[in-house]
mmCIF file of the N, C-alpha and C atoms, coordinates in Angstrom:
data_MODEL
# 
_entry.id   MODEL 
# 
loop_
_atom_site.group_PDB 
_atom_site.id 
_atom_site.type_symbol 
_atom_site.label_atom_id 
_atom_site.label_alt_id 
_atom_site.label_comp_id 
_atom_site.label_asym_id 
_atom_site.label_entity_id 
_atom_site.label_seq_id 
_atom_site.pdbx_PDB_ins_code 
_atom_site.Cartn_x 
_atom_site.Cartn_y 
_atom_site.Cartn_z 
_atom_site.occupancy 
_atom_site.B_iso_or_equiv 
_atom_site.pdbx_formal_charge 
_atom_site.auth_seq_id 
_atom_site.auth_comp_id 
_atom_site.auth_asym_id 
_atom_site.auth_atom_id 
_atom_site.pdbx_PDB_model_num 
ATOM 1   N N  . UNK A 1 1  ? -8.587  48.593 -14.383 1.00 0.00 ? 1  UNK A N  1 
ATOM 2   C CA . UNK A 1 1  ? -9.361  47.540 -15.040 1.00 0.00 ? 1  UNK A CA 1 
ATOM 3   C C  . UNK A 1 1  ? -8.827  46.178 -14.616 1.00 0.00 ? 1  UNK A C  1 
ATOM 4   N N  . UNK A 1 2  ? -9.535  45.557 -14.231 1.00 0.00 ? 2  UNK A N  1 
ATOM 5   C CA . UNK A 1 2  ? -9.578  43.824 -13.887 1.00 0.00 ? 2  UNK A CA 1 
ATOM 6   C C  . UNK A 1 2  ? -9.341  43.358 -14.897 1.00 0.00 ? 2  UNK A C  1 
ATOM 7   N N  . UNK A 1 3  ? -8.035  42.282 -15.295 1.00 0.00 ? 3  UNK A N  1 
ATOM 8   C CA . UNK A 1 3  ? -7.632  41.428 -16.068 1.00 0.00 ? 3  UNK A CA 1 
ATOM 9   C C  . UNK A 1 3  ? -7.890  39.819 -15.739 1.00 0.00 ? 3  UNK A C  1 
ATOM 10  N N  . UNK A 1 4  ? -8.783  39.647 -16.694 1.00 0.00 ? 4  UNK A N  1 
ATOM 11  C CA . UNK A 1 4  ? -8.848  38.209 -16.412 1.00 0.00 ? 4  UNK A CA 1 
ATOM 12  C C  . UNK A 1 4  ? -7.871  36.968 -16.727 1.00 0.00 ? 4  UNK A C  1 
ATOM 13  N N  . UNK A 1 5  ? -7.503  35.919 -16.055 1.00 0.00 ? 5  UNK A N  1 
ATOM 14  C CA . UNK A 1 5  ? -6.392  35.358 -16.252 1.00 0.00 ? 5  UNK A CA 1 
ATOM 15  C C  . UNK A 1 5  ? -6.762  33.625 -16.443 1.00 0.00 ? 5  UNK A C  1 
ATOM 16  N N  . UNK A 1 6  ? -6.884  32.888 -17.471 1.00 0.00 ? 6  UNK A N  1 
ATOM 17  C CA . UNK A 1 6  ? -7.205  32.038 -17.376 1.00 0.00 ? 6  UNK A CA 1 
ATOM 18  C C  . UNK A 1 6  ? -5.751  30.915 -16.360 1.00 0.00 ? 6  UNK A C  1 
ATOM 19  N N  . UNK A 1 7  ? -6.718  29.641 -16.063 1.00 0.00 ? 7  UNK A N  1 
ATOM 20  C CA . UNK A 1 7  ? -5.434  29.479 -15.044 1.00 0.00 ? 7  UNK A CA 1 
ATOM 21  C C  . UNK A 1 7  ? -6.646  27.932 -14.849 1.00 0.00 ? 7  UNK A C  1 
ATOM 22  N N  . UNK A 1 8  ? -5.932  26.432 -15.450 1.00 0.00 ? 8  UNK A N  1 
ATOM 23  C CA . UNK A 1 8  ? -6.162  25.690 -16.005 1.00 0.00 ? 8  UNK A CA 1 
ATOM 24  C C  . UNK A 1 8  ? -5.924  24.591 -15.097 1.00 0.00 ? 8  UNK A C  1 
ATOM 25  N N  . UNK A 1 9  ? -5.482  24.755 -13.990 1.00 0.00 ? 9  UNK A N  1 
ATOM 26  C CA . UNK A 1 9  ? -4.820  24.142 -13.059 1.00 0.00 ? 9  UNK A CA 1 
ATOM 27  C C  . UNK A 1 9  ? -6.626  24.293 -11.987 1.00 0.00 ? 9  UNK A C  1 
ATOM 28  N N  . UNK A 1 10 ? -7.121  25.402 -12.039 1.00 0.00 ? 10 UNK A N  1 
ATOM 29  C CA . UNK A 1 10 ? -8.428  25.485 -11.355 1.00 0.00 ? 10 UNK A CA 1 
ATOM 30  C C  . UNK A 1 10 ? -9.518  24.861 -12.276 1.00 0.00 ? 10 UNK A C  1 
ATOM 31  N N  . UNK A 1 11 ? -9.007  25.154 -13.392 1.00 0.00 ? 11 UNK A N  1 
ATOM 32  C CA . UNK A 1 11 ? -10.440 24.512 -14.026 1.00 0.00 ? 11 UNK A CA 1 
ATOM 33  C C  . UNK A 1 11 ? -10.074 23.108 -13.807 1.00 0.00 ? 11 UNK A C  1 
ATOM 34  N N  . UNK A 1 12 ? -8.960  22.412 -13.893 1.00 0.00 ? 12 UNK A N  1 
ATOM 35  C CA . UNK A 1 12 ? -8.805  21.087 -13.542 1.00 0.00 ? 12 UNK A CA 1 
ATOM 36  C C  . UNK A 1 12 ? -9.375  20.594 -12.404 1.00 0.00 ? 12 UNK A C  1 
ATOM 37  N N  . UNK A 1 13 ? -9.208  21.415 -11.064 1.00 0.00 ? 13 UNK A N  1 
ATOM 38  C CA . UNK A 1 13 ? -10.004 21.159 -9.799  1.00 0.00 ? 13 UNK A CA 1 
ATOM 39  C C  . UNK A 1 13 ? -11.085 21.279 -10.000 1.00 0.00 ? 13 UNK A C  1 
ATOM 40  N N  . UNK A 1 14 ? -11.680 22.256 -9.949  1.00 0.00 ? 14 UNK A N  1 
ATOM 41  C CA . UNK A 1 14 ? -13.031 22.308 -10.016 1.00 0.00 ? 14 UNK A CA 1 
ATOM 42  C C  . UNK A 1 14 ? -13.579 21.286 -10.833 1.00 0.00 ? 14 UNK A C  1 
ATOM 43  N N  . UNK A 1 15 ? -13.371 20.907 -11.991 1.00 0.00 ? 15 UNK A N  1 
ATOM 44  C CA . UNK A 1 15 ? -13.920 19.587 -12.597 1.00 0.00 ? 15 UNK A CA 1 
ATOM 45  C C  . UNK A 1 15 ? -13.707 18.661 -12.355 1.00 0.00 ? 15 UNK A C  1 
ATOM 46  N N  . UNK A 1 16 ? -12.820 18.349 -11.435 1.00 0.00 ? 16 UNK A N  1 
ATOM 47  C CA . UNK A 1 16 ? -12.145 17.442 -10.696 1.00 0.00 ? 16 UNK A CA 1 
ATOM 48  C C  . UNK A 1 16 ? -13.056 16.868 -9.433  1.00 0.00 ? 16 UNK A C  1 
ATOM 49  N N  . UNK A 1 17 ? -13.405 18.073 -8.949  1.00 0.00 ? 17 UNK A N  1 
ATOM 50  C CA . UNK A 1 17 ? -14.338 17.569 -7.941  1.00 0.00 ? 17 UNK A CA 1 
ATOM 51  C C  . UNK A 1 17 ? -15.925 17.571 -7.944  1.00 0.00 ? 17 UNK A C  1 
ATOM 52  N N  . UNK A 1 18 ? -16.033 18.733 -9.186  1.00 0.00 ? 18 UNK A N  1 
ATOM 53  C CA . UNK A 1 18 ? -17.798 18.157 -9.685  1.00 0.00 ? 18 UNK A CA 1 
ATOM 54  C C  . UNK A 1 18 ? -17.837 16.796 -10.358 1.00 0.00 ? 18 UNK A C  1 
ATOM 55  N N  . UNK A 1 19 ? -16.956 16.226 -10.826 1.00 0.00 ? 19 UNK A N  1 
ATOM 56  C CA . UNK A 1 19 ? -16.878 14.889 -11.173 1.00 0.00 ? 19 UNK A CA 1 
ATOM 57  C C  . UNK A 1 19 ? -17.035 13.726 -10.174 1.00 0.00 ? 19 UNK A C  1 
ATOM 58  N N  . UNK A 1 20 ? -16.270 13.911 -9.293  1.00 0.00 ? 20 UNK A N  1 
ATOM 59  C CA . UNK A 1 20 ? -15.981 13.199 -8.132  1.00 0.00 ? 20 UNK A CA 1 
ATOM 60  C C  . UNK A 1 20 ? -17.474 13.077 -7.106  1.00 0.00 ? 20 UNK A C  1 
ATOM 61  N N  . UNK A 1 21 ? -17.547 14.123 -6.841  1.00 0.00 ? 21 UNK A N  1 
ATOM 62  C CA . UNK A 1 21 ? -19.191 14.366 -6.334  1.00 0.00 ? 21 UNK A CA 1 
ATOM 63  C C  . UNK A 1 21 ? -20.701 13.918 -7.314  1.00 0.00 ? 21 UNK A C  1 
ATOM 64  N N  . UNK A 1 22 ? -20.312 13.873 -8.241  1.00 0.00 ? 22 UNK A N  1 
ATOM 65  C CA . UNK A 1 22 ? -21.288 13.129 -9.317  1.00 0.00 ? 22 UNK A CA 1 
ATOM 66  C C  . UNK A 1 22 ? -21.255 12.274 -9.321  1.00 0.00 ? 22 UNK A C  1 
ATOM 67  N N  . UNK A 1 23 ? -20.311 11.746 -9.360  1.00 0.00 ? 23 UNK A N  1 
ATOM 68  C CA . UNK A 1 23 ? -19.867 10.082 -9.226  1.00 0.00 ? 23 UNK A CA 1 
ATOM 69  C C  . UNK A 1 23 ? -20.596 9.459  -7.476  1.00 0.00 ? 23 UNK A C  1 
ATOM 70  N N  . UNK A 1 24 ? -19.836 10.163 -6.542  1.00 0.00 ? 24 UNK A N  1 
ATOM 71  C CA . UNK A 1 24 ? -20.517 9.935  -5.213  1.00 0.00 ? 24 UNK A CA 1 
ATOM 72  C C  . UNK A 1 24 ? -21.566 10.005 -4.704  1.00 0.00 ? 24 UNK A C  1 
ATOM 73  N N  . UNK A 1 25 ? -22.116 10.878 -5.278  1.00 0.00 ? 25 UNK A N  1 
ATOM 74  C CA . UNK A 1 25 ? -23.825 10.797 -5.089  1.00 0.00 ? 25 UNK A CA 1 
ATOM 75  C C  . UNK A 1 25 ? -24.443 9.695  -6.110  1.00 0.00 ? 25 UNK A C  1 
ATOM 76  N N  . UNK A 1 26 ? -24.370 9.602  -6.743  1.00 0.00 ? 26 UNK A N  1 
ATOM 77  C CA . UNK A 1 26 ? -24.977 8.879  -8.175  1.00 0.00 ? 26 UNK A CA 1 
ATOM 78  C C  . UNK A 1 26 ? -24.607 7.194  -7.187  1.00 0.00 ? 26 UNK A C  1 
ATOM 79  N N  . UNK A 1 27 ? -23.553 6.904  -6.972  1.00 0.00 ? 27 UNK A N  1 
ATOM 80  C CA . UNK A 1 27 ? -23.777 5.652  -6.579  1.00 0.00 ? 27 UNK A CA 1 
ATOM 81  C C  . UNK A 1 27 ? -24.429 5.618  -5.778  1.00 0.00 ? 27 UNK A C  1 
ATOM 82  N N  . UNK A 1 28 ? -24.101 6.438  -4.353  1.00 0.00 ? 28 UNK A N  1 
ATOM 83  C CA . UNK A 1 28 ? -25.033 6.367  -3.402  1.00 0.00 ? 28 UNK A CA 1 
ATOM 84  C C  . UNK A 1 28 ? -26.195 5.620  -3.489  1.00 0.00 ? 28 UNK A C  1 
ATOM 85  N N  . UNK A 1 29 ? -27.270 7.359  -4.740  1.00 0.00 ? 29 UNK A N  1 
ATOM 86  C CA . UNK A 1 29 ? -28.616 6.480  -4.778  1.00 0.00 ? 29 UNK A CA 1 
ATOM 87  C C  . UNK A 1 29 ? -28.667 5.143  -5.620  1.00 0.00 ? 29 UNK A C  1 
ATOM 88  N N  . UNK A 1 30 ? -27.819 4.661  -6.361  1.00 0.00 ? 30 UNK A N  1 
ATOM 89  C CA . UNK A 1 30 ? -28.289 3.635  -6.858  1.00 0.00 ? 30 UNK A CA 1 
ATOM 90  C C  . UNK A 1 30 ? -28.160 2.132  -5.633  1.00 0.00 ? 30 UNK A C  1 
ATOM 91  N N  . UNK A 1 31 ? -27.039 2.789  -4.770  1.00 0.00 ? 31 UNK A N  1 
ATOM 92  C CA . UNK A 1 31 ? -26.372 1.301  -3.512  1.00 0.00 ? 31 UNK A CA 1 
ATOM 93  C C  . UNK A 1 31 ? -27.931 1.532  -2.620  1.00 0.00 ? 31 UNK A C  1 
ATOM 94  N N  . UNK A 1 32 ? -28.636 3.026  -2.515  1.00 0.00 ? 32 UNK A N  1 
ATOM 95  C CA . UNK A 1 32 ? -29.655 2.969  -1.177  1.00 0.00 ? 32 UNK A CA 1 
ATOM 96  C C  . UNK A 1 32 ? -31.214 2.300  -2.401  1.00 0.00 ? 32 UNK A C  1 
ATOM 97  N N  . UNK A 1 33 ? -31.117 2.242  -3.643  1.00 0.00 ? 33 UNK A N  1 
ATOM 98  C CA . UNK A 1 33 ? -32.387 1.753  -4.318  1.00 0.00 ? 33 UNK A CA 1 
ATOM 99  C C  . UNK A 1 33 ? -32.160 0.251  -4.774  1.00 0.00 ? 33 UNK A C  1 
ATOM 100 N N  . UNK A 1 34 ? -30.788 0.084  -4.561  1.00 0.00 ? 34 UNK A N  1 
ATOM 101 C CA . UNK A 1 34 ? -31.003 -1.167 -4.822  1.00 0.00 ? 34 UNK A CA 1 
ATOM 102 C C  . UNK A 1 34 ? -30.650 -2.405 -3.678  1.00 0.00 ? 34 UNK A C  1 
ATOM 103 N N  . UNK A 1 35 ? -30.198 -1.738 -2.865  1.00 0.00 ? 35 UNK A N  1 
ATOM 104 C CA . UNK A 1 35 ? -30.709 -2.492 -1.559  1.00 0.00 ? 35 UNK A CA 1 
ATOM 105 C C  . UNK A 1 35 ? -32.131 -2.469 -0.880  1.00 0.00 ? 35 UNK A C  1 
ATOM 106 N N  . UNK A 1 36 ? -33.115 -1.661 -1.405  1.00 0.00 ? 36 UNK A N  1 
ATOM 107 C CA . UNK A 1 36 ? -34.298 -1.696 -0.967  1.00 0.00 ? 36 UNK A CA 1 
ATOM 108 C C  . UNK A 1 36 ? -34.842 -2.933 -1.176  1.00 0.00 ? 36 UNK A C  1 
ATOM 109 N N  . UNK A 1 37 ? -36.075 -3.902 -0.170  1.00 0.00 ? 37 UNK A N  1 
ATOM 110 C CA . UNK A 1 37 ? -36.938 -4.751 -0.551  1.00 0.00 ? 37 UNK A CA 1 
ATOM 111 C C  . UNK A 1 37 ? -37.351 -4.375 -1.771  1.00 0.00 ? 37 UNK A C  1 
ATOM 112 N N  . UNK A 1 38 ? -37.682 -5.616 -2.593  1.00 0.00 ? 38 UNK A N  1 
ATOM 113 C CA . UNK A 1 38 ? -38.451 -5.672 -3.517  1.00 0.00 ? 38 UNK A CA 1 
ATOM 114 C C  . UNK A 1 38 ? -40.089 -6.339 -3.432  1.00 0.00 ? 38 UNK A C  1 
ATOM 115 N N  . UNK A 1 39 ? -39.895 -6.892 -2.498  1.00 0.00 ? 39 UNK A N  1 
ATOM 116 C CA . UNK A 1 39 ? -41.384 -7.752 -2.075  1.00 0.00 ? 39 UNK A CA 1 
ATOM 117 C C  . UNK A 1 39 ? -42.306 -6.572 -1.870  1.00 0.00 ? 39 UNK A C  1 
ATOM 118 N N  . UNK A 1 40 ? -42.211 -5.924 -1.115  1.00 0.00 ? 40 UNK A N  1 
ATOM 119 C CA . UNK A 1 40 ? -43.439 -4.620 -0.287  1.00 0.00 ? 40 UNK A CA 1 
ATOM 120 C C  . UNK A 1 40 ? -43.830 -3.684 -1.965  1.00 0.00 ? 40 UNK A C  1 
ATOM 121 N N  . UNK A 1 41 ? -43.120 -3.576 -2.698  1.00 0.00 ? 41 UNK A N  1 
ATOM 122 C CA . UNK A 1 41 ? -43.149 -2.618 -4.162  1.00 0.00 ? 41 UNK A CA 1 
ATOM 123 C C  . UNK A 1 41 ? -43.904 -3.759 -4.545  1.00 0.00 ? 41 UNK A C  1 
ATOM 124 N N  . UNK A 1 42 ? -43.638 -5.250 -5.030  1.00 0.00 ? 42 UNK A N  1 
ATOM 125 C CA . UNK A 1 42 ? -44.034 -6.368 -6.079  1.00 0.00 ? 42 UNK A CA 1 
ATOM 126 C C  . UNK A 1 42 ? -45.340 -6.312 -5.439  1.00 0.00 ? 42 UNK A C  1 
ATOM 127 N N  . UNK A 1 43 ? -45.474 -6.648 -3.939  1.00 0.00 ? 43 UNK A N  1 
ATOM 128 C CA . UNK A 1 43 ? -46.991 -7.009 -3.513  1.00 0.00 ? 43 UNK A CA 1 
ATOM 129 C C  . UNK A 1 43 ? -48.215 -5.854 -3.189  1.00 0.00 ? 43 UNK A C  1 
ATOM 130 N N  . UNK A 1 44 ? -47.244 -4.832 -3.067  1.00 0.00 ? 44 UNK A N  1 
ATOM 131 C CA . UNK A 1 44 ? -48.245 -3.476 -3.479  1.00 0.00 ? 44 UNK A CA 1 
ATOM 132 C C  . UNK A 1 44 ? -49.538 -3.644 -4.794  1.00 0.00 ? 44 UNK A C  1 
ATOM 133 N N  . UNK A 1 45 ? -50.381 -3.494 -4.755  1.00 0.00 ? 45 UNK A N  1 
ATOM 134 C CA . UNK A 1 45 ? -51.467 -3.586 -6.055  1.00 0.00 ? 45 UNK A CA 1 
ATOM 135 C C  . UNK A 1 45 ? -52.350 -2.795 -5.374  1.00 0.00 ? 45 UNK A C  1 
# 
């Protein structure tokens, strides 16, 4: 039988780097939407 072993040092990584990657993407799109023109969106009608 397989004993499971908790081990806190991985859960630290792993949240460690889904954090990190959330963070890195998330700015991303906000640095690539908010450098977009705004004129071509405003004069769109």
């Amino acid at each position: 039988m397989l004993a499971l072993v908790f081990a806190p040092d991985v859960v630290a990584l792993v949240l460690a780097i889904a954090l990190g990657l959330a963070l890195l993407l998330g700015f991303w799109g906000s640095w690539y939407a908010l450098g977009a023109k705004a004129a071509p969106y405003l004069r769109n009608e």
